[in-house]
C-alpha positions in Angstrom: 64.8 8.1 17.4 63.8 5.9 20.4 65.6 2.7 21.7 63.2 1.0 23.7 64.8 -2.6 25.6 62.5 -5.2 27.6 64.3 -7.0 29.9 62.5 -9.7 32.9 60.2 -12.3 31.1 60.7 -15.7 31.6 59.3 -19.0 32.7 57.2 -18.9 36.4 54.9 -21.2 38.5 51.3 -20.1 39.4 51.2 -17.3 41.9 55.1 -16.8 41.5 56.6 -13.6 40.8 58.3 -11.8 38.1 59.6 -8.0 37.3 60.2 -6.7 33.8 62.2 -4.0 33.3 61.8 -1.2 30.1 65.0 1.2 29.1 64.8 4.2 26.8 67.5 5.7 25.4 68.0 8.3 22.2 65.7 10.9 22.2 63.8 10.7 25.0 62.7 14.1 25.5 58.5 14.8 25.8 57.6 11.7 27.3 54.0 11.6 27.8 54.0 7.8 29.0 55.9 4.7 29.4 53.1 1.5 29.6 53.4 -2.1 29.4 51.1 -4.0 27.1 50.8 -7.8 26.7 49.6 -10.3 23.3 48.8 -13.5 24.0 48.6 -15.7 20.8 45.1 -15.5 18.8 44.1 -12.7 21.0 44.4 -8.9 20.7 47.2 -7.0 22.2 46.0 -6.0 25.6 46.7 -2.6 27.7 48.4 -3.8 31.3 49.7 -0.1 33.0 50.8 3.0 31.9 53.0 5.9 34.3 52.3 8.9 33.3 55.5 11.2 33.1 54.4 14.1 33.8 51.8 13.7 36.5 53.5 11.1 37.9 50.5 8.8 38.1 49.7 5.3 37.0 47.2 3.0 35.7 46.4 -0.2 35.5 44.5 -2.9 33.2 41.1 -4.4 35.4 42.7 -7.7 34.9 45.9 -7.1 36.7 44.9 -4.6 39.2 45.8 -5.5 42.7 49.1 -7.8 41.4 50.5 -5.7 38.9 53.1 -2.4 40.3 54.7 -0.1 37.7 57.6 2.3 38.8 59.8 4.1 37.4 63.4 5.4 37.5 63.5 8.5 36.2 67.3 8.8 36.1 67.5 5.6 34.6 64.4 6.3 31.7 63.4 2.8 33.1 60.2 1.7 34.3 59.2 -1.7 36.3 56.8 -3.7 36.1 56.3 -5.6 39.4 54.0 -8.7 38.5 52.6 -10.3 41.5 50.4 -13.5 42.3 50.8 -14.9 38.5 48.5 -17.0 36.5 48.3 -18.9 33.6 46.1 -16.5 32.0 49.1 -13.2 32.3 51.3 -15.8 30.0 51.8 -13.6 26.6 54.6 -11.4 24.9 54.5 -7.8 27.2 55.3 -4.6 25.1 56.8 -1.4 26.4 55.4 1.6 24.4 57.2 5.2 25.2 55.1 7.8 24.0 56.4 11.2 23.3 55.0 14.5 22.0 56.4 15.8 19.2 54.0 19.1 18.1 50.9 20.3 20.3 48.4 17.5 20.0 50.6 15.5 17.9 52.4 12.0 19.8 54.2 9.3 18.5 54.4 5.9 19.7 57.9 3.6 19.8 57.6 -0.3 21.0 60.3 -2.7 22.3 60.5 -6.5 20.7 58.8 -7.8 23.3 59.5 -10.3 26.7 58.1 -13.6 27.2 56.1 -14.4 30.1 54.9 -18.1 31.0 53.5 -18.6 33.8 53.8 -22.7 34.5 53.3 -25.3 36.1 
């Protein structure tokens, strides 16, 4: 079992500034990612960056690319998400998902309750 805890959202002006923060604790052994994703009402849950644990490499959605950073603390099992130059379009609830591998070609998925982000004027 997976405890996954969003921490950051909250209420921002255009082109202000915001970082999230996404703890996991319990089993946390085999993790193959740790990635934010983001739902905005009436529309589909959208992928916004992934680090990937073992290569130690990111990704990022094309609509955040350039003002979205994730990071991570490995000691801590907490990843970052550094959000940059917002707009009224990033406001939604972001998701952490932790993936983990749990038999050869066999992962399972375990999501936070989500963090508000409005992005205001």
């Amino acid at each position: 079992q997976v405890q996954v805890v969003e921490s950051g959202g909250g209420l921002v002006q255009p082109g202000g500034s915001l970082r999230l923060s996404c703890a996991a604790s319990g089993n946390i052994f085999n993790i193959d990612h740790m990635a934010w994703f983001r739902q905005a009402p009436g529309k589909d849950r959208e992928f916004v960056a992934r680090f990937l644990w073992s290569a130690v490499s990111v990704d990022y959605g094309d609509s955040v690319k350039g003002r979205f950073t994730i990071s991570r603390d490995d000691a801590k099992s907490t990843v970052y998400l550094q959000m940059n130059d917002l707009k009224p379009e990033d406001s939604a609830v972001y998701y952490c998902d932790i993936r983990r591998s749990i038999a050869r070609f066999e992962s399972v998925d375990s999501w936070g309750q989500g963090t508000q982000v409005t992005v205001s004027s």
